[in-house]
C-alpha positions in Angstrom: 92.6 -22.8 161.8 89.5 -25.3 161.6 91.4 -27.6 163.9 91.8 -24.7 166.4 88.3 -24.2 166.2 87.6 -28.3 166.4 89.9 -28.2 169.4 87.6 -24.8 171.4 84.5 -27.5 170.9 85.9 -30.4 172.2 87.2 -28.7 175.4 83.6 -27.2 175.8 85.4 -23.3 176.0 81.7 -22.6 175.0 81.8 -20.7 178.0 83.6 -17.6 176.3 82.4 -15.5 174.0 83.9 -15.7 170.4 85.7 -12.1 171.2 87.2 -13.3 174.1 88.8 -16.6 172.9 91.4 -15.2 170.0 93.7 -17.2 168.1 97.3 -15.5 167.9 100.6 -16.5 166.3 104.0 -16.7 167.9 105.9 -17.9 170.3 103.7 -20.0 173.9 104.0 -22.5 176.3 102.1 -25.7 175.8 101.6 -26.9 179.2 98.8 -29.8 178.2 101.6 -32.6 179.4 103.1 -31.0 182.7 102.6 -31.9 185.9 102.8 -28.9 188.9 103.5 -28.0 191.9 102.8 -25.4 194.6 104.2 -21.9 195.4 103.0 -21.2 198.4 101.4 -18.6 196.7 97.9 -17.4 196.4 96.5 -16.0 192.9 93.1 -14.4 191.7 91.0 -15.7 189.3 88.1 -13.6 188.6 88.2 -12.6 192.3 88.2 -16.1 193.5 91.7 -17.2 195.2 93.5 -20.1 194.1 96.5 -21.8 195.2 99.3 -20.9 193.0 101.2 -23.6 191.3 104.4 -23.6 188.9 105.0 -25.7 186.1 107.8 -26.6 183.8 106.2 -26.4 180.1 108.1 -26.0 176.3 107.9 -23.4 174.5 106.8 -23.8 170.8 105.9 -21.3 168.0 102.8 -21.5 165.8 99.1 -20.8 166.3 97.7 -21.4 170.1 94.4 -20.3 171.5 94.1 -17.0 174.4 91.3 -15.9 176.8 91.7 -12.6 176.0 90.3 -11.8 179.6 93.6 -13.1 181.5 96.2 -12.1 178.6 95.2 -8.2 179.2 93.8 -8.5 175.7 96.8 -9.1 174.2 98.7 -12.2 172.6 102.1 -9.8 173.0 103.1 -11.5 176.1 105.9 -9.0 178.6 110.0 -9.3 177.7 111.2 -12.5 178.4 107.8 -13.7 179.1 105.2 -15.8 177.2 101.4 -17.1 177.8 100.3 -20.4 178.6 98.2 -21.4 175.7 96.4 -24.4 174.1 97.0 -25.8 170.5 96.3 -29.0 169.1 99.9 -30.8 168.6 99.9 -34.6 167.9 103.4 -34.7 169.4 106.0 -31.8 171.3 108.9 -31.8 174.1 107.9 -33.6 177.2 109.6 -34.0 180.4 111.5 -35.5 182.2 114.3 -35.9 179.1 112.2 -33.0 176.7 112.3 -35.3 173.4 109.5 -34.8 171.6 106.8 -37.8 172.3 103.1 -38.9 171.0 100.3 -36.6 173.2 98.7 -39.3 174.6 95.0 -37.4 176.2 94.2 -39.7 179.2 91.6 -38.6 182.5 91.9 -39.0 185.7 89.9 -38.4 188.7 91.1 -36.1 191.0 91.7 -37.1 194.7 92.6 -35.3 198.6 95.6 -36.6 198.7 99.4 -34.6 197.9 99.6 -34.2 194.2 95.8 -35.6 193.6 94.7 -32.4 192.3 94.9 -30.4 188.5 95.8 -27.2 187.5 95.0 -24.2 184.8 97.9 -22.9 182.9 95.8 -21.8 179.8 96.6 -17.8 179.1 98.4 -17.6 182.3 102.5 -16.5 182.6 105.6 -17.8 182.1 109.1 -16.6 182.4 111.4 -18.2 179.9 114.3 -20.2 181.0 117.5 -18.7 180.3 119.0 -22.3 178.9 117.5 -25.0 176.9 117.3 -28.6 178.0 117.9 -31.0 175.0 117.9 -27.6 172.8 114.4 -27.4 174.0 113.3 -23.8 175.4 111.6 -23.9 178.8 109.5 -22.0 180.5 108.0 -21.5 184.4 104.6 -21.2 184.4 102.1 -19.4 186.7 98.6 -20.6 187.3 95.8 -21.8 189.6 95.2 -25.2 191.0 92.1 -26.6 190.9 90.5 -24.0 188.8 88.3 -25.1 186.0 89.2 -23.2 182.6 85.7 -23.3 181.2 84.3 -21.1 184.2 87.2 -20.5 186.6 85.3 -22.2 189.2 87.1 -24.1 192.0 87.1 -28.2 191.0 86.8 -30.2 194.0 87.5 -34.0 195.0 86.0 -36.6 192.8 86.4 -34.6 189.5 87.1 -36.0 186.0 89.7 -34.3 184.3 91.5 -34.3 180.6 95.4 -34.0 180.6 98.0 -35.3 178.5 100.1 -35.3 181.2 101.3 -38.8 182.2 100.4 -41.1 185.0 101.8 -40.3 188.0 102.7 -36.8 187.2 101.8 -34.1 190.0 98.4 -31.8 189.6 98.5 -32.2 186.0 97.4 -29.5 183.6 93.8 -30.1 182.1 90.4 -29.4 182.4 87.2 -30.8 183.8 84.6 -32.6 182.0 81.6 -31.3 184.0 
């Protein structure tokens, strides 16, 4: 639980209030190493549209971190769905083969160009693959692009960002440093 905590300081979530940010046990995608792409679709944030993107995250079971405000104040997550959330893991499933590696927290500075951008998976909704990769359980998930998670503002060109995602992987998952 104190790492949990450690973890909401670090990513300056300072933005939420303490009832808002809720620690729940179970089953959640950990998205902190996937690239994504686009839907085509648009999605709300706080009023504010987004483009939509998808991406391809495992699904692990233990303590994670909610907003409260975009799981409909739950950490029960639909049938055959589960939340996006964050946890601190030193290592979990990562693609392209899903063996579990080292999280390896890099930045990058987000660009114009096809794929230059980041995302926001965290508390957002995933529909669980039917079959597991490497016995691995995967799940789709469904989230804004270039939407900071501390203050779902848009992030624009020229923006530092946290991901564990790897080089070269599409509009990683992360968050802003600003």
């Amino acid at each position: 639980m104190k790492t949990l905590i450690l973890m909401v300081a670090l990513f300056s979530f300072n933005a939420y209030a303490e009832d808002i940010v809720k620690v729940c046990v179970g089953e959640y995608a950990l998205c902190a190493a996937s690239g994504t792409v686009e839907t085509g679709k648009i999605i709300y944030v706080n009023n504010v549209a987004f483009e939509e993107g998808v991406s391809v995250c495992p699904v692990l079971t233990g303590e994670s971190l909610a907003d409260m405000t975009l799981t409909d104040g739950t950490c029960d997550a639909p049938t055959g769905q589960v939340w996006s959330l964050f946890s601190p893991q030193s290592e979990f499933p990562q693609a392209p083969d899903w063996k579990v590696k080292p999280a390896v927290i890099r930045t990058f500075v987000t660009t114009g160009e096809k794929g230059g951008g980041m995302s926001n998976m965290w508390s957002f909704p995933c529909v669980v693959r039917k079959h597991k990769i490497n016995g691995v359980k995967l799940a789709d998930c469904y989230g804004p692009m270039n939407e900071s998670p501390k203050n779902a503002q848009p992030i624009g060109v020229g923006i530092t960002i946290v991901t564990q995602a790897p080089e070269g992987a599409p509009n990683p998952v992360g968050g802003d440093l600003k």
